[in-house]
TIVEX-883928 format. One record per residue (C-alpha): y negated, x negated, z negated; residue in three letters; residue number from 1; chain. Coordinates in pm, whole numbers. Layout:
+--------+--------+--------+------+------+-------+
:     c2 :     c1 :     c3 : resn : resi : chain :
+--------+--------+--------+------+------+-------+
:      Y :      X :      Z :  ALA :  NUM :     A :
...
+--------+--------+--------+------+------+-------+
***
This chain:
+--------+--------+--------+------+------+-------+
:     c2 :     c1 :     c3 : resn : resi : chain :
+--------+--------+--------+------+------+-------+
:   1054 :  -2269 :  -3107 :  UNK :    1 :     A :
:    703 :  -2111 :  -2999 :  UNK :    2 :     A :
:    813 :  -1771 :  -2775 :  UNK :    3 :     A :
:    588 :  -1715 :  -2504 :  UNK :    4 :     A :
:    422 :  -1428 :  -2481 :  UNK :    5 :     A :
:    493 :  -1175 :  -2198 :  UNK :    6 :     A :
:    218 :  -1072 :  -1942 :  UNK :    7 :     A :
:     61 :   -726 :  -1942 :  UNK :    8 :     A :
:     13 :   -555 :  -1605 :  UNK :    9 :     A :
:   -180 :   -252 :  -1520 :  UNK :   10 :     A :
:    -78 :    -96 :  -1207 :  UNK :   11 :     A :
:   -278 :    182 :  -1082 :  UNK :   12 :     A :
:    -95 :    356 :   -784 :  UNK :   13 :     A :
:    216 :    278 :   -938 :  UNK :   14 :     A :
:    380 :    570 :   -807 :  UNK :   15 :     A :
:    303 :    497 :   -460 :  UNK :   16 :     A :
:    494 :    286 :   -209 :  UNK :   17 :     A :
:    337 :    -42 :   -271 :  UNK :   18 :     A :
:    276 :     24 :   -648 :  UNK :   19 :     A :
:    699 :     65 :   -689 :  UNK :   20 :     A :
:    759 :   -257 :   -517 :  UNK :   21 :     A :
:    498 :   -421 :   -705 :  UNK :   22 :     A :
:    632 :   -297 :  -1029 :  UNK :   23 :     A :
:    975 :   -432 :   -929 :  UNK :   24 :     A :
:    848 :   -727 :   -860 :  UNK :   25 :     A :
:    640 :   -771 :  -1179 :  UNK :   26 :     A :
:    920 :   -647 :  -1381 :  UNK :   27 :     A :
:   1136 :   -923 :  -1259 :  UNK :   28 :     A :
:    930 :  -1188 :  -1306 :  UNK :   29 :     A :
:    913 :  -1097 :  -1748 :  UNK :   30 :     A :
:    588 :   -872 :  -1713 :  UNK :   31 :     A :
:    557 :   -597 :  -1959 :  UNK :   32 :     A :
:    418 :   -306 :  -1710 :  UNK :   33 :     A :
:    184 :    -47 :  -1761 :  UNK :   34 :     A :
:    150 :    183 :  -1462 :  UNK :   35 :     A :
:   -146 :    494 :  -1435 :  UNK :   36 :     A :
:    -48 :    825 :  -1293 :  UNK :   37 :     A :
:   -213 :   1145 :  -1256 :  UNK :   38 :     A :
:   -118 :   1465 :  -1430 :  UNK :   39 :     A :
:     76 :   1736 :  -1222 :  UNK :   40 :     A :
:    259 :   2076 :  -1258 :  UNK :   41 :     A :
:    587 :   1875 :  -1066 :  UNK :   42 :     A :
:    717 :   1532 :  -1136 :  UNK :   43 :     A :
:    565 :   1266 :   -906 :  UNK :   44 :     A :
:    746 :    967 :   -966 :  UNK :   45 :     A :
:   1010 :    940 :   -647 :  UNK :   46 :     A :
:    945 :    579 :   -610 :  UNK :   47 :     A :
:   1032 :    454 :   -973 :  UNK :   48 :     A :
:   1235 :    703 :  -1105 :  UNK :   49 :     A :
:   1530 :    441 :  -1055 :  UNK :   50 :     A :
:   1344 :    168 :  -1289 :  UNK :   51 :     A :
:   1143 :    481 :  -1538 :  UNK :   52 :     A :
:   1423 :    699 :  -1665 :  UNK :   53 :     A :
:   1423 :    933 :  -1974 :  UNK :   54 :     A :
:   1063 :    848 :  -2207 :  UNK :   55 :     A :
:   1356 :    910 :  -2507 :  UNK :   56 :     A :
:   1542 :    605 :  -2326 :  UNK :   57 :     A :
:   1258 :    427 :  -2142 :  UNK :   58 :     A :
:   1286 :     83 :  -1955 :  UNK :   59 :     A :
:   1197 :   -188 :  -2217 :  UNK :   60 :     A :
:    913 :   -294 :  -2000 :  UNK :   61 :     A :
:    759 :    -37 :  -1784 :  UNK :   62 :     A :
:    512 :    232 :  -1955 :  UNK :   63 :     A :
:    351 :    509 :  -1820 :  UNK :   64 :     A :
:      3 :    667 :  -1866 :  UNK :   65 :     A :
:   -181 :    939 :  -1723 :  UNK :   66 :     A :
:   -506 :    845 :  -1588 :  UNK :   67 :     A :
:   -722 :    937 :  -1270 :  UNK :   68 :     A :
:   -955 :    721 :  -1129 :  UNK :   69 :     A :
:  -1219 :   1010 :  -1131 :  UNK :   70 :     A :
:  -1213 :    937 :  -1487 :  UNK :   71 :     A :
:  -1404 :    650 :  -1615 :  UNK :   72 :     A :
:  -1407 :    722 :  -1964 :  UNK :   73 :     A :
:   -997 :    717 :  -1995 :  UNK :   74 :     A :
:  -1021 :    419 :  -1810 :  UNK :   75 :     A :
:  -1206 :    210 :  -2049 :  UNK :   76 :     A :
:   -994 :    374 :  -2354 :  UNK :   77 :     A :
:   -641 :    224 :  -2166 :  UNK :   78 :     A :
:   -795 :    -87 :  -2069 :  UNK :   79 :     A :
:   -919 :   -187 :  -2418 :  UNK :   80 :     A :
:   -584 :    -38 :  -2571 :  UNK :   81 :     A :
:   -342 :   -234 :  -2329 :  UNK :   82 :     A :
:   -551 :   -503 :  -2276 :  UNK :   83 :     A :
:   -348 :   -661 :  -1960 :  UNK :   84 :     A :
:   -357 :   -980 :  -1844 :  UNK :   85 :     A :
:   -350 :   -856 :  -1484 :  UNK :   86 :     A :
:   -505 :   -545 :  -1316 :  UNK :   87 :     A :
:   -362 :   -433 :   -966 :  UNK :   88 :     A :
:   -538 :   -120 :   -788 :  UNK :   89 :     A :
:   -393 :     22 :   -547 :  UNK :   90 :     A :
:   -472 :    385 :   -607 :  UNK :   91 :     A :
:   -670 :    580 :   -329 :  UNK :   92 :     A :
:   -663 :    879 :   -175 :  UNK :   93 :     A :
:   -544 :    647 :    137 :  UNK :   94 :     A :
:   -418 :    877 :    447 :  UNK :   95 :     A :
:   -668 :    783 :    669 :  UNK :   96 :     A :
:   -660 :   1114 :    929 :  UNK :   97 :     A :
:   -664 :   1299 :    567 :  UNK :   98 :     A :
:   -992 :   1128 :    492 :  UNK :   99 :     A :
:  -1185 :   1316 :    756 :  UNK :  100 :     A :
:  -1078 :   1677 :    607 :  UNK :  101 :     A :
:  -1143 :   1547 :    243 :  UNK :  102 :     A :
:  -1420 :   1284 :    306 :  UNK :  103 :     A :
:  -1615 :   1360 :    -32 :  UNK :  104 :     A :
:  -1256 :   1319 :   -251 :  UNK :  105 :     A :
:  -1145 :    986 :    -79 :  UNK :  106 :     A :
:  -1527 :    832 :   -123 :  UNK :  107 :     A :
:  -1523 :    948 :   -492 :  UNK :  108 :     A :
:  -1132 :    825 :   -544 :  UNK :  109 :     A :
:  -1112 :    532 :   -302 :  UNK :  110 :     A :
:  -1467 :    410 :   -282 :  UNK :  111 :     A :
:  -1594 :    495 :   -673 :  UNK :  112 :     A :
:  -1269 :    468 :   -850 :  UNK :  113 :     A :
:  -1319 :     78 :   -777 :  UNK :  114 :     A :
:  -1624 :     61 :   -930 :  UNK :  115 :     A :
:  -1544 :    280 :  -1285 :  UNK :  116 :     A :
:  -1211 :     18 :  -1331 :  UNK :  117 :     A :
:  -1415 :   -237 :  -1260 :  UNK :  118 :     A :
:  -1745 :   -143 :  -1509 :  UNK :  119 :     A :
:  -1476 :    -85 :  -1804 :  UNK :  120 :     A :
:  -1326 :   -430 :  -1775 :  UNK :  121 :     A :
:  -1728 :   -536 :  -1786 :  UNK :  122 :     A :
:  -1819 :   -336 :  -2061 :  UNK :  123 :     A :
:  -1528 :   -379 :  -2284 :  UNK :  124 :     A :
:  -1575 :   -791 :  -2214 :  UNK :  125 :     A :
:  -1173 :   -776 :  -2084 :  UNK :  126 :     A :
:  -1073 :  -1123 :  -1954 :  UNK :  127 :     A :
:   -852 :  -1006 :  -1737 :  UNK :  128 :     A :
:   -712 :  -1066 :  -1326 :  UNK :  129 :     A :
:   -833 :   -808 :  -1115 :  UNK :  130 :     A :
:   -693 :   -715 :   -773 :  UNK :  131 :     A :
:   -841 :   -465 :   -535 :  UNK :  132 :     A :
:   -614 :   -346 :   -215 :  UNK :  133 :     A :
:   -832 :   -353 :     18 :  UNK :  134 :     A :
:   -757 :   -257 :    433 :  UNK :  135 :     A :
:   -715 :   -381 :    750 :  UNK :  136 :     A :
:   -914 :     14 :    838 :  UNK :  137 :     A :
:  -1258 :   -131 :    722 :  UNK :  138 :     A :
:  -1222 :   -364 :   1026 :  UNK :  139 :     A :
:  -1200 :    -93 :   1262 :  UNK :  140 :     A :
:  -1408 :   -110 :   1579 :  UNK :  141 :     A :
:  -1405 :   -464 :   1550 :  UNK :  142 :     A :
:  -1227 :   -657 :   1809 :  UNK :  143 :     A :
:   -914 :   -865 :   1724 :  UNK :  144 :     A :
:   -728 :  -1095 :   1598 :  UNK :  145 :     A :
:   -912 :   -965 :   1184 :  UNK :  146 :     A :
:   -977 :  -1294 :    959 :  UNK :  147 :     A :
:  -1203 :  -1285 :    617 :  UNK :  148 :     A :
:  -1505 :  -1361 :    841 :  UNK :  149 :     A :
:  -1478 :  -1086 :   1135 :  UNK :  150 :     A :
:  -1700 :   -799 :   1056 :  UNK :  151 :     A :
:  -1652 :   -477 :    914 :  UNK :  152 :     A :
:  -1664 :   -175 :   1136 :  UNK :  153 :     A :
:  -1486 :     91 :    958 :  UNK :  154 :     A :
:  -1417 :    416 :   1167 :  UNK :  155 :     A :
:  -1306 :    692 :    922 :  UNK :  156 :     A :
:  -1399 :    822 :    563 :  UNK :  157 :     A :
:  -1157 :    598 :    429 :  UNK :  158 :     A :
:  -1242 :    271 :    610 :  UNK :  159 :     A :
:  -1582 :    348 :    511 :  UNK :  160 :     A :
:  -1445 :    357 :     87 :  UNK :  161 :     A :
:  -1287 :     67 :    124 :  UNK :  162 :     A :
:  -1539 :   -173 :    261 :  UNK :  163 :     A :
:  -1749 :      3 :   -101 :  UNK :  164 :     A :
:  -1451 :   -111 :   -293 :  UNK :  165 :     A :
:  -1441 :   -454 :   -129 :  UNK :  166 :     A :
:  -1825 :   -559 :   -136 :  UNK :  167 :     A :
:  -1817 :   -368 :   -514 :  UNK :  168 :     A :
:  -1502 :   -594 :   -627 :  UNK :  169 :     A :
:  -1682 :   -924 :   -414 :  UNK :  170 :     A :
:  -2028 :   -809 :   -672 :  UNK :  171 :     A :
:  -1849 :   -833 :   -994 :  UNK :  172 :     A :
:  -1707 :  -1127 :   -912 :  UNK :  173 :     A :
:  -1999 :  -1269 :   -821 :  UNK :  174 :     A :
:  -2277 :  -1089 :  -1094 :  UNK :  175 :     A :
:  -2015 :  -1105 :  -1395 :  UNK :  176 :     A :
:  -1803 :  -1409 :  -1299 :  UNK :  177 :     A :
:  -1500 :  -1107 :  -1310 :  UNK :  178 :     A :
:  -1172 :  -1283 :  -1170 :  UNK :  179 :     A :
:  -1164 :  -1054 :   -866 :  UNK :  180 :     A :
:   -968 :  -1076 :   -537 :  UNK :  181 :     A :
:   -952 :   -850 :   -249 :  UNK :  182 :     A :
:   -592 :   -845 :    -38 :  UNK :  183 :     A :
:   -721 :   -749 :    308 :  UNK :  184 :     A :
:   -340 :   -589 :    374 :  UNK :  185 :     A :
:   -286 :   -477 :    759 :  UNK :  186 :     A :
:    -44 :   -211 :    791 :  UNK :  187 :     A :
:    287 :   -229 :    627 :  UNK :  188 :     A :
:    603 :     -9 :    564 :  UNK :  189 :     A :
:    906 :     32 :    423 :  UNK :  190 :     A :
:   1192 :    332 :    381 :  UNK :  191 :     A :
:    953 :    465 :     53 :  UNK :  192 :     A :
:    611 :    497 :    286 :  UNK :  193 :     A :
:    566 :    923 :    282 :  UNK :  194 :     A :
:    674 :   1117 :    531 :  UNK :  195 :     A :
:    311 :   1177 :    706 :  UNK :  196 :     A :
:    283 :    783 :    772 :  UNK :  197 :     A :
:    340 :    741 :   1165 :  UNK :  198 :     A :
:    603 :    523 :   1133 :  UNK :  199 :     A :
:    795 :    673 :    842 :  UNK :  200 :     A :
:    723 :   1032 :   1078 :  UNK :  201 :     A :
:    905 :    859 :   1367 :  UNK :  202 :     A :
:   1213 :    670 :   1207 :  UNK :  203 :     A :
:   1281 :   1002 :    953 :  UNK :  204 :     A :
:   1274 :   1206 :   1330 :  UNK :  205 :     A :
:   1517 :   1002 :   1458 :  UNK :  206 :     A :
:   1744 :   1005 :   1172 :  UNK :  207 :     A :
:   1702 :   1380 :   1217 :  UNK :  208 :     A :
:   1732 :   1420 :   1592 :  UNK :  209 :     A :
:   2069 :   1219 :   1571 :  UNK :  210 :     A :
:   2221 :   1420 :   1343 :  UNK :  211 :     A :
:   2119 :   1727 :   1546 :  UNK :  212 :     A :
:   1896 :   1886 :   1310 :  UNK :  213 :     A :
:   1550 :   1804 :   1511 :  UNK :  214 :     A :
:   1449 :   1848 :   1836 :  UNK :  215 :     A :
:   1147 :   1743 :   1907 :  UNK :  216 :     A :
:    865 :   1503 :   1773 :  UNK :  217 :     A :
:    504 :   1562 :   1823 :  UNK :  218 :     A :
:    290 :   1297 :   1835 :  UNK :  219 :     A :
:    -87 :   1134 :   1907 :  UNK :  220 :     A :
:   -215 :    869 :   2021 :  UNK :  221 :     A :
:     56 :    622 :   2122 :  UNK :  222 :     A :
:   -177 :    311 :   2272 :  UNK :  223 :     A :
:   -308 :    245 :   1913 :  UNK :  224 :     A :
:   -199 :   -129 :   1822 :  UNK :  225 :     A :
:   -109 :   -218 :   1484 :  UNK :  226 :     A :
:     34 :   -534 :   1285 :  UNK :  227 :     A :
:    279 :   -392 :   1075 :  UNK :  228 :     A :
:    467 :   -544 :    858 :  UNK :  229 :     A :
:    752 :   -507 :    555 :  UNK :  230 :     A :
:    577 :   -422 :    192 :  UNK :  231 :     A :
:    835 :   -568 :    -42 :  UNK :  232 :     A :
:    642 :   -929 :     91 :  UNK :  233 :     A :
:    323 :   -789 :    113 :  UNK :  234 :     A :
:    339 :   -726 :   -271 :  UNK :  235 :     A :
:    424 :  -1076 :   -331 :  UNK :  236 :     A :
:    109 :  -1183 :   -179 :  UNK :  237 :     A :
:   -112 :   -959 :   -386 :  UNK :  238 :     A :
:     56 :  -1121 :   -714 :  UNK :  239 :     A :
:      5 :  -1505 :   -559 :  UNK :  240 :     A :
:   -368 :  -1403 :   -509 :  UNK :  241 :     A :
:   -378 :  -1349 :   -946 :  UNK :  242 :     A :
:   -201 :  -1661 :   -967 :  UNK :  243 :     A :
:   -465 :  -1880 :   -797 :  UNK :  244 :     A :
:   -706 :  -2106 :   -989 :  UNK :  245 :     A :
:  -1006 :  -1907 :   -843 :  UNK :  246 :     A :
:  -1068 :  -1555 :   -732 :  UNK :  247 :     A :
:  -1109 :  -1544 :   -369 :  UNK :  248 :     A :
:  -1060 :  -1286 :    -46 :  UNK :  249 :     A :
:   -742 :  -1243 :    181 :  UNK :  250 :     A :
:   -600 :  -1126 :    535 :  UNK :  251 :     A :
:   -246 :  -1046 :    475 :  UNK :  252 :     A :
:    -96 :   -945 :    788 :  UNK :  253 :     A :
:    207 :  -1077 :   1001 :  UNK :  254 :     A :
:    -34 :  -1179 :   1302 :  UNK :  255 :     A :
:    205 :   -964 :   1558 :  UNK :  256 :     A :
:    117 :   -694 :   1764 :  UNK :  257 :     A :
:    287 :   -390 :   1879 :  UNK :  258 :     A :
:    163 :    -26 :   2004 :  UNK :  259 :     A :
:    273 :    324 :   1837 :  UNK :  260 :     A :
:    495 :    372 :   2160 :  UNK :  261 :     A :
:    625 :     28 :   2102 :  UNK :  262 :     A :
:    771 :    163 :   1760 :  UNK :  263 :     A :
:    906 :    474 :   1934 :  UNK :  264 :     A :
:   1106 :    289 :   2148 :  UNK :  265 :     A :
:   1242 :     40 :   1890 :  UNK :  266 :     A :
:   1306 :    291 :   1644 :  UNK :  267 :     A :
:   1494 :    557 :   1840 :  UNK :  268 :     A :
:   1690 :    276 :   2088 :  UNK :  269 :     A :
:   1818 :    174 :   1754 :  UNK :  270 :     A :
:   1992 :    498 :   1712 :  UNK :  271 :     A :
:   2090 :    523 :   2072 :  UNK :  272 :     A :
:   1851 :    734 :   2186 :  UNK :  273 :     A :
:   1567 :    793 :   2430 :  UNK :  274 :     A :
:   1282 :    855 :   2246 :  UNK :  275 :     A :
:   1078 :    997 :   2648 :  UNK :  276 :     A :
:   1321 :   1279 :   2559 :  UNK :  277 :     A :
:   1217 :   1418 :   2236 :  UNK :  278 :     A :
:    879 :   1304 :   2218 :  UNK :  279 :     A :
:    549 :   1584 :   2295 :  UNK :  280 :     A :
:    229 :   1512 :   2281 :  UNK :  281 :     A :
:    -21 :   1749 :   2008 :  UNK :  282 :     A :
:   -412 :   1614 :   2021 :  UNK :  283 :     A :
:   -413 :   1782 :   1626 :  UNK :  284 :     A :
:   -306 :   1438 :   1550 :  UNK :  285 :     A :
:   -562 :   1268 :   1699 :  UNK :  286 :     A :
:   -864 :   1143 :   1483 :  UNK :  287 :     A :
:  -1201 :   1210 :   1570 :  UNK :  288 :     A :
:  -1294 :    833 :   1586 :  UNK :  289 :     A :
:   -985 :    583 :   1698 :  UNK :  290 :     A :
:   -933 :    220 :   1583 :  UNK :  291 :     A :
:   -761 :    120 :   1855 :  UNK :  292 :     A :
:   -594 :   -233 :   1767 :  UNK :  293 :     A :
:   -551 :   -442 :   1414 :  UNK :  294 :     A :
:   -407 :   -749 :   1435 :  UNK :  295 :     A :
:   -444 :   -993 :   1169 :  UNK :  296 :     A :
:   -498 :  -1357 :   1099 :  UNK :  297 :     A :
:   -338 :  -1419 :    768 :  UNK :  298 :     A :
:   -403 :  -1865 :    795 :  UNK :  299 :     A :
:   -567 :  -1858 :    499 :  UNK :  300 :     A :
:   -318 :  -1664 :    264 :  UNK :  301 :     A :
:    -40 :  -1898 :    415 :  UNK :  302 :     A :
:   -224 :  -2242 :    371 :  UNK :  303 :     A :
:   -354 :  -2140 :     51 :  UNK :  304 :     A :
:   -111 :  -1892 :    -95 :  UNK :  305 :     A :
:    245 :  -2053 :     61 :  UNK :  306 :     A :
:    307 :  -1704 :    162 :  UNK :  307 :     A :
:    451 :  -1610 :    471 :  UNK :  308 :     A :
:    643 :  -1278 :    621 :  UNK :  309 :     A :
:    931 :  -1274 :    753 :  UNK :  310 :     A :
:    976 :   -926 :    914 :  UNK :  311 :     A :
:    829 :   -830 :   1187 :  UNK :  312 :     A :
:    777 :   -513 :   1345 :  UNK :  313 :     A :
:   1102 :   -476 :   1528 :  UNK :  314 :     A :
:   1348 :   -571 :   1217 :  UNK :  315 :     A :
:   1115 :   -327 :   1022 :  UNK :  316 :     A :
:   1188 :    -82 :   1246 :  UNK :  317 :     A :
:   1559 :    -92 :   1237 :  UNK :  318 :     A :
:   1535 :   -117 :    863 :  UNK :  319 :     A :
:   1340 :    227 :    817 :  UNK :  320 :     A :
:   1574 :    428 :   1090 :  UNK :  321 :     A :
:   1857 :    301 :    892 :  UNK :  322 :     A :
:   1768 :    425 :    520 :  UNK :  323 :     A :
:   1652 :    741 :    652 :  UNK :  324 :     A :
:   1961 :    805 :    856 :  UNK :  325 :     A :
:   2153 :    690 :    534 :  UNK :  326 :     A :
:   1910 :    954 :    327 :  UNK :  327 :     A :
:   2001 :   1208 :    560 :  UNK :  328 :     A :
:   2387 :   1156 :    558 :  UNK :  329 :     A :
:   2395 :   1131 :    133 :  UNK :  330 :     A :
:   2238 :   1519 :    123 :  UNK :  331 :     A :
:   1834 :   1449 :    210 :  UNK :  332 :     A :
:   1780 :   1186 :    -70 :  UNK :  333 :     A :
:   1431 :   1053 :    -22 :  UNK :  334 :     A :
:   1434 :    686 :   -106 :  UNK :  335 :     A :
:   1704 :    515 :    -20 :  UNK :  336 :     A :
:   1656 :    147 :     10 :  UNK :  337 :     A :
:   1752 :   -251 :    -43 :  UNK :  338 :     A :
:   1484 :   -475 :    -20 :  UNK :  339 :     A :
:   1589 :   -713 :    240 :  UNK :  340 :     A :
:   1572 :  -1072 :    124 :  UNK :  341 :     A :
:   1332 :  -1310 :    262 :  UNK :  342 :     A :
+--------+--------+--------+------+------+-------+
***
């Protein structure tokens, strides 16, 4: 009996909100996964500490390295020692109101960081999958509904990285015949985005305002219009886009639209509350160049894919107010969280 071999994934990001579900997800399908993380004086893994225990007693699957994407060199050393099958980026620096007060960082981290994972897999000759996370921000000014063929119009720091990263990742492809997709992901959540994420803000207030230990919530702009939808099936679409025959560039959204006051609303009515009575207004919040409404059109992941969400913004909703309420009642604990079946 021949065994097969198991794939090797490199997720960069891992520790992030995406990056844990992906590693679930990868872990569950047989992958052996190898996820980058940056040095620090505190522990930083939140998100995966439930699948990465003691490095004495370590999942038989799931390795850690420490890596920064500022670091080109220690890329090519990890890629040519782990050789992976599959290579997922989804580090950045990606807060977008954050990008305006650190606008150098997130173009050397978001924008460049692209660009050195991508030259080691050329100069080391990997054969390898590569997958760039790419955003529904580079679209920007740009009128909706966002397909693969609207124009970019990126209005912030990090829009602006990301388009680099896309046209960068669309280059290799293209120059060095590198098997290179970009997801095109519009906003979406879950109970692990952090706490400075507008919708993880609002439903972790209103877990906190019910239990009488928050008053008020401060806010920005609440016309903005977003497609938002549940990242547990959003990471399933970034590992069907590796799986096609050929590399190619995708809109994964849930083609919905709903406003920042529209998620107020739905997230505190779902506690029993009226969210006109906690909410202020605070223009620090505000960014110094809006993108007023994303709404995707994800046809061409669906026809070509077979992937399709199921959540929309409303379910996703109640789902966030009701692990952070849960959080809050079991002593503060950050992630707590089923992934909801599709």
């Amino acid at each position: 009996m021949i065994e097969t071999k198991a794939k090797r994934a490199i997720v960069t990001g891992i520790t992030g909100q995406d990056g844990s579900y992906l590693a679930e997800l990868l872990l569950r399908k047989g992958y052996e996964v190898h996820g980058l993380i940056r040095r620090s004086s505190t522990f930083n893994t939140d998100r995966i500490d439930h699948i990465y225990q003691d490095p004495h007693v370590p999942h038989p699957n799931l390795f850690l390295h420490y890596s920064d994407l500022a670091d080109g060199s220690r890329l090519v050393t990890l890629l040519n020692e782990i050789q992976p099958d599959e290579v997922y980026n989804l580090a950045a620096q990606s807060h977008v109101r954050v990008s305006f007060d650190e606008p150098e960082y997130t173009g050397d981290i978001t924008g460049l960081g692209t660009i050195r994972l991508l030259e080691a897999i050329r100069a080391i000759g990997l054969e390898t999958r590569f997958y760039q996370a790419s955003s529904s921000e580079m679209f920007g000014a740009t009128p909706p509904p966002q397909n693969e063929s609207t124009p970019f119009y990126p209005r912030s720091p990090y829009g602006v990285a990301k388009v680099y990263s896309y046209w960068i990742t669309k280059n290799y492809r293209e120059a060095y015949g590198v098997f290179a997709s970009n997801g095109i992901l519009f906003n979406h959540e879950s109970p692990r985005r952090g706490d400075t994420f507008v919708t993880r803000k609002i439903t972790r207030a209103v877990a906190r305002i019910k239990a009488g230990v928050q008053n008020e919530l401060f806010m920005g702009n609440l016309e903005s219009v977003r497609d938002w939808g549940y990242a547990p099936e959003y990471v399933e679409a970034m590992w069907r886009m590796l799986q096609a025959d050929e590399p190619d560039d995708f809109v994964v959204a849930t083609n919905t639209a709903y406003t920042v006051r529209d998620f107020l609303q739905i997230s505190f009515e779902h506690a029993g509350l009226d969210w006109e009575k906690y909410v202020k207004f605070d223009e620090r919040y505000l960014r110094p160049t809006e993108v007023d409404s994303l709404i995707g059109d994800s046809t061409k992941a669906r026809v070509t894919l077979g992937w399709e969400p199921s959540i929309l913004t409303p379910r996703l909703a109640e789902i966030m107010v009701d692990a952070d309420i849960k959080a809050l009642e079991l002593g503060g604990t950050r992630y707590v969280d089923t992934i909801v079946a599709h």
